[in-house]
MIVEXVO-740067 format. One line per 2 residues: number of its first residue (from 1); for each residue x, y, z of C-alpha. Coordinates in steps of 0.001 Angstrom, whole numbers, plus 500000, padded with zeros to 6 digits. Example, Ala and Ser with C-alpha at 12.3 -4.5 7.8 and 13.67 -1.06 7.14 Angstrom:
1) 512300 495500 507800 | 513670 498940 507140 $
***
This chain:
1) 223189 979163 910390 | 223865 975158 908902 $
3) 224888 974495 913231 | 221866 976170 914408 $
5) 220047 974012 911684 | 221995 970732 912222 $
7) 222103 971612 916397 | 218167 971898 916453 $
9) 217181 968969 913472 | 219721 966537 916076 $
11) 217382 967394 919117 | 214449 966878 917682 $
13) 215856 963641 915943 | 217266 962359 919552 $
15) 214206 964102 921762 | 211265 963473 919391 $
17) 210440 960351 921301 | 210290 962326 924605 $
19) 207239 963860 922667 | 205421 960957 920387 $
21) 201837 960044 921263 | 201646 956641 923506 $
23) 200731 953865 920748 | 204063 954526 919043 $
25) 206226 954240 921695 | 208104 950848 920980 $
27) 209930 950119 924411 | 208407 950106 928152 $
29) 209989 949300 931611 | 208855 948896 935306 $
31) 206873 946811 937609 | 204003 944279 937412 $
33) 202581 941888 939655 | 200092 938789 938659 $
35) 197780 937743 941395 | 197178 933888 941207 $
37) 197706 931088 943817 | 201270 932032 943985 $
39) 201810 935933 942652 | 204278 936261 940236 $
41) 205842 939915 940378 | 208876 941914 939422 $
43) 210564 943908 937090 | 209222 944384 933500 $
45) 210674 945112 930267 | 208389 945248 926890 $
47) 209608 945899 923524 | 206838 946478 920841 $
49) 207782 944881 917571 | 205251 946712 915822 $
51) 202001 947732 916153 | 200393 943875 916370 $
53) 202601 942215 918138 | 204978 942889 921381 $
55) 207646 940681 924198 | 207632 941479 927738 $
57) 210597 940177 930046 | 209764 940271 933509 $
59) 212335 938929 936542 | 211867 938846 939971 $
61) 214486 937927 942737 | 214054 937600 946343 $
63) 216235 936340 949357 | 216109 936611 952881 $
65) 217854 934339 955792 | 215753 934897 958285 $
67) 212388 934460 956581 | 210175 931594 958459 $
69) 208524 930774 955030 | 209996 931660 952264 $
71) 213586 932538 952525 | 214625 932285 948518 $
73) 211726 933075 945406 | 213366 933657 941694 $
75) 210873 933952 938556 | 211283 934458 934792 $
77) 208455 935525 932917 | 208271 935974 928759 $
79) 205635 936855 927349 | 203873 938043 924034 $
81) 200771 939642 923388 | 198765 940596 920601 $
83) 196907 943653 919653 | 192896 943299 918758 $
85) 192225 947300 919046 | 193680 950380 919419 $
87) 192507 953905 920127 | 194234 956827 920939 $
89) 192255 960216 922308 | 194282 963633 921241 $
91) 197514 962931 922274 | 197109 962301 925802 $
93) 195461 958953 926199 | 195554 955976 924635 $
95) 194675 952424 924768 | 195156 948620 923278 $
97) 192955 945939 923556 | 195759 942654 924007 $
99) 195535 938618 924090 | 198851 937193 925664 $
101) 200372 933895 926514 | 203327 934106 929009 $
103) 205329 931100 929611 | 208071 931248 932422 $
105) 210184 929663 935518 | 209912 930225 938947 $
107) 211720 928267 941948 | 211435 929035 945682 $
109) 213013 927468 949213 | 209662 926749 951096 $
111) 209718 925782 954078 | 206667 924209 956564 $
113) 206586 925958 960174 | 205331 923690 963071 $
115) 204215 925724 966470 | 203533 922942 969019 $
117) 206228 924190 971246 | 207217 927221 969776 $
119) 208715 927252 965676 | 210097 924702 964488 $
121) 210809 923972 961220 | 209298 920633 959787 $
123) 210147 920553 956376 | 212705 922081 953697 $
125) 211668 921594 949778 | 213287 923551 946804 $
127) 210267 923694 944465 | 210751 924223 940780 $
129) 207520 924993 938796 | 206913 925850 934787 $
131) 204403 928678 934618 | 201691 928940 931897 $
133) 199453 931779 931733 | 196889 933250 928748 $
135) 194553 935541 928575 | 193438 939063 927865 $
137) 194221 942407 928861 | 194028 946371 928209 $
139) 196803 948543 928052 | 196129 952137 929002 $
141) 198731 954886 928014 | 198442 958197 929333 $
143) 200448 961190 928820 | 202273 959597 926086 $
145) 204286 957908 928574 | 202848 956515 931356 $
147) 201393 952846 930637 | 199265 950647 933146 $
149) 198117 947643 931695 | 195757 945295 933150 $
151) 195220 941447 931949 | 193248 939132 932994 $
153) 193516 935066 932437 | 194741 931739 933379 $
155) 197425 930467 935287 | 199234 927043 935873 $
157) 202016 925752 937576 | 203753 922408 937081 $
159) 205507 919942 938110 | 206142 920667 941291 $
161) 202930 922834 942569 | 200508 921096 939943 $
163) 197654 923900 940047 | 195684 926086 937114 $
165) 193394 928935 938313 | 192011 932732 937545 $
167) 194445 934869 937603 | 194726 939128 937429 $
169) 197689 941263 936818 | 198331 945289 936743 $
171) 202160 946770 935536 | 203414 950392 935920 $
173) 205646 951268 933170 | 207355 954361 931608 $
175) 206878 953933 927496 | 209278 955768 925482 $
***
């Protein structure tokens, strides 16, 4: 009877998060893209601290040869956001209210294509930009699980690619 009792109380110790309601799940991971003059996209991780304040770590890598553009794009994103309101309707949806500030890197091989006489490539630069970006967003969970935030804010890029404009951004993440 105690293994039955200590074999069940471990499951539902290891497994209860399989089964909490979205707003307490503490750790998230999958994709997100942020539409801007240059999108910023990749892979997201987000760890909740608690229930006001949370990181996301977002990377994106990207290399091919015998791209005419852009044969090599790398990013970093970090970002934190805080909570203004939360709600959560019977267990199966939920949703957060968020202001953020992301800071990150991002460096790409462009290249500048003339077609006078067919391609030919004019210029080579290696661009290195800072990235700034703030704003607000809402973070709907449903399922317990399943979280698709979208934000909405400001974007900047400097030194090399001097720009700031609007800026919109969805994710698709697992929460557990």
């Amino acid at each position: 009877m105690k293994k039955l009792f200590l074999s069940v109380s471990l499951c539902l110790f290891c497994f209860g998060a399989l089964f909490a309601g979205g707003l307490e799940n503490k750790n998230a991971i999958g994709v997100y893209v942020v539409g801007a003059e240059r999108p910023i996209c990749g892979i997201q991780y987000e760890r909740r601290f608690n229930d006001f304040i949370g990181m996301k770590f977002g990377t994106f890598a990207f290399y091919n040869k015998d791209s005419e553009e852009n044969p090599f794009d790398l990013s970093f994103t970090l970002e934190t956001d805080f909570t203004l309101f939360q709600s959560e309707w019977k267990d199966k949806i939920a949703s957060r209210l968020f202001v953020f500030c992301m800071v990150g890197y991002e460096t790409f091989y462009g290249r500048e294509i003339v077609y006078d006489n067919g391609p030919q490539i004019k210029s080579e630069k290696f661009h290195n930009n800072a990235i700034v970006n703030a704003g607000f967003g809402f973070d709907f969970i449903f399922f317990g699980h399943l979280s698709v935030p979208i934000q909405f804010g400001f974007m900047g890029y400097f030194p090399d690619d001097a720009s700031v404009g609007f800026s919109g951004g969805i994710a698709l993440r697992y929460s557990w």
